[in-house]
N, C-alpha and C positions, 0 to 999 in steps of 0.2 A: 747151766751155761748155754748160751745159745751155738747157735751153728757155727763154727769156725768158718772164715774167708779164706779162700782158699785163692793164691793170685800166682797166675803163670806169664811169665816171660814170652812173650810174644814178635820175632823178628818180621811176620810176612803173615800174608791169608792163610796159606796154610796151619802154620802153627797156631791162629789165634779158632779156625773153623775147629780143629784138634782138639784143644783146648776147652772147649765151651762145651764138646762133645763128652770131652772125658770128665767132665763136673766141675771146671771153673767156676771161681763165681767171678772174678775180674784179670784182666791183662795188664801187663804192663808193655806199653810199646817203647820198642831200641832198636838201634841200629848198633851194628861195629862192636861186637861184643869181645874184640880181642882189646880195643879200647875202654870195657866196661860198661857200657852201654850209651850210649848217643842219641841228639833227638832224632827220630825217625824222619823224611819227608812228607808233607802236605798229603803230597799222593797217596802213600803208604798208608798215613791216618785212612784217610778217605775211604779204599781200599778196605780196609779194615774195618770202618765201619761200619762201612756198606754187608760184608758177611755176616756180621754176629753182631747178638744183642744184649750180649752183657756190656758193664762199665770198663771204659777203657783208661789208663793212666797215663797218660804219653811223658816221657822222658825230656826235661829241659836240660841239656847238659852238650856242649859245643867241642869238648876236646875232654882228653885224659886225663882224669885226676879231678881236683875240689875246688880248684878257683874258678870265678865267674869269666874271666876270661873279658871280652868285651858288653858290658851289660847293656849300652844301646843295641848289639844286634841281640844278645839272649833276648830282650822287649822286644824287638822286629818278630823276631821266630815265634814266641808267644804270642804276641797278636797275632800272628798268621795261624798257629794250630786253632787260634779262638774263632776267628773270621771260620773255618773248615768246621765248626762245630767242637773240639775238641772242650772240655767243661772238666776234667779231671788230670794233676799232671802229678813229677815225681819232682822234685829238688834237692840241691842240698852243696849249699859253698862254706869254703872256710878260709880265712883270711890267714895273714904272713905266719901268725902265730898261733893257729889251729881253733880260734873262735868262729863263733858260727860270723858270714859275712854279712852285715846284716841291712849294708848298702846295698849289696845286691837283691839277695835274698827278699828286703821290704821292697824293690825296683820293681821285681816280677809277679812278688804278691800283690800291686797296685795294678800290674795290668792283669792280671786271670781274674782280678777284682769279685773277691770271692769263693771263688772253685775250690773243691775240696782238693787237698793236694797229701803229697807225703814229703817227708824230709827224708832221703837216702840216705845210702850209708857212710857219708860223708861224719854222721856222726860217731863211728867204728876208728875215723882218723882224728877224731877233734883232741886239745889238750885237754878238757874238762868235759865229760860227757853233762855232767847233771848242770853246768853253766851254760852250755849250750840250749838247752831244755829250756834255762831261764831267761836267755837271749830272747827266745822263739814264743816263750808263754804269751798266751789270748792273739795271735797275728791269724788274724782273718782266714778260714778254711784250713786251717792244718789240721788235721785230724790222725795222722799217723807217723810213724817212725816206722822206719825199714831198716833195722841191726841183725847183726850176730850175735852183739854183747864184743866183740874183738875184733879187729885188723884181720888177722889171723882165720876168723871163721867161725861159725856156732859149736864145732869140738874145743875151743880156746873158749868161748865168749860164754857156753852155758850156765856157771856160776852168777855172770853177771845178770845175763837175762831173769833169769829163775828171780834174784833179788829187787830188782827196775819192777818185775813183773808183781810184787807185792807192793811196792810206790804206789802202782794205778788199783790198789782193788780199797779193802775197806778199812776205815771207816768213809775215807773221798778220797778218791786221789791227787797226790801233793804236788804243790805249784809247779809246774812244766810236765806233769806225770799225767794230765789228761789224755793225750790222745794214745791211740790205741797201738798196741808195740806187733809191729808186722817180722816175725823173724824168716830173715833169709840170711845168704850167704856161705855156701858149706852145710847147708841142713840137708842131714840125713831122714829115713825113719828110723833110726838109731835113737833120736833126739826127742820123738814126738812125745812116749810118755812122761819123762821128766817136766816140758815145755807145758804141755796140756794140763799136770798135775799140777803147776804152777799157777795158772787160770789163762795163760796165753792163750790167744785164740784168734791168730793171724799168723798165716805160714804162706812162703812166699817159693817158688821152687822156679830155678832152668834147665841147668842142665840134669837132673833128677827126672825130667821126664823127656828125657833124649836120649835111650841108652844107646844110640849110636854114633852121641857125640853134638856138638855146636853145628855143624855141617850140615846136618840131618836136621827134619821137622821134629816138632813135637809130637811123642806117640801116645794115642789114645786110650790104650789099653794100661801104659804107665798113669798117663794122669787118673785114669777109673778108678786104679790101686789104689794113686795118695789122696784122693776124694773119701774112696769105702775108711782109710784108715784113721782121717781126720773128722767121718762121722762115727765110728765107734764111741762104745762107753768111755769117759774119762776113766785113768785111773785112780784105783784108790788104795791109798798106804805104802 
């Protein structure tokens, strides 16, 4: 198995300089995280760039919760991270009746035209996880999903992860089961050997390496931990 990705939550320079130190391998940038995370500022990208040089993911997402809300200006805001150099984002809307939105959703995939992106966890609320999937199969640069496997969090959702997570391995993985399953949400190190035994191999963590809370930066000596423990041996049996 290769190296697992390791992706931390990053509000500001501090946490993302923290972050890269303590063995990120990518960011994901937000703001407003009592909201769930928001797209960051221009600035902020910038800022951020400018410190660290791993890949960053920036957050397209304008208010709380899963609708697109206005998609002329989500396309305004995305061309703007894009003009700022911004080339990696995160998404994820769901319409009246929890399908993925796929007006929106294909609006913004037309302007990052291309970039590799993720689908949040938007799909942890859809009615249909595996129609969703089927909504979204072959749409230009999707390469990943950000779940728990539940609403509720990766202690509810781990059954399902562990299952999705044998969709994408062998013989191929089955139609919308291509890109790669990024688990966050509620992830413990409680979680990891189950997760890893399963062949997952993207862990996404925030407040997990803030033991002093959202308020506080991310600390470095936490993220060193969940770095050393998601390159140990996988388990076996």
């Amino acid at each position: 198995m290769s190296r697992p990705i390791f992706e931390v939550i990053a509000l500001g320079v501090d946490d993302a300089v923290a972050a890269q130190t303590g063995g990120a391998d990518r960011l994901e940038l937000v703001t407003d995280m009592a909201a769930d995370g928001l797209t960051p500022s221009r600035e902020t990208f910038a800022a951020i760039r400018a410190a660290v040089d791993i890949p960053l993911r920036v957050m397209l997402r304008l208010a709380d919760g899963f609708a697109a809300g206005d998609i002329d200006t989500l396309c305004e805001t995305a061309e703007g991270l894009r003009r700022e150099g911004a080339d990696e984002f995160v998404l994820g809307f769901l319409d009246a009746r929890g399908a993925a939105d796929l007006e929106a959703v294909y609006a913004v995939a037309d302007v990052i035209d291309g970039c590799r992106w993720t689908f949040h966890r938007a799909l942890d609320r859809a009615a249909d996880r595996d129609a969703v999937r089927l909504q979204l199969a072959g749409l230009p640069g999707l390469d990943t999903y950000l779940t728990a496997g539940s609403p509720k969090g990766v202690d509810d959702g781990l059954a399902v992860l562990v299952a999705e997570a044998s969709r994408t391995l062998t013989p191929a993985p089955e139609p919308g089961y291509e890109p790669r399953i990024l688990v966050g949400g509620g992830l413990t190190r409680d979680h990891l050997p189950a997760l890893r035994a399963a062949g997952i191999d993207g862990f996404h963590v925030g407040g997990a390496v803030r033991p002093a809370g959202w308020a506080s930066p991310v600390d470095v000596d936490a993220t060193r931990e969940w770095r050393a423990l998601l390159d140990a041996p996988v388990p076996v049996g």
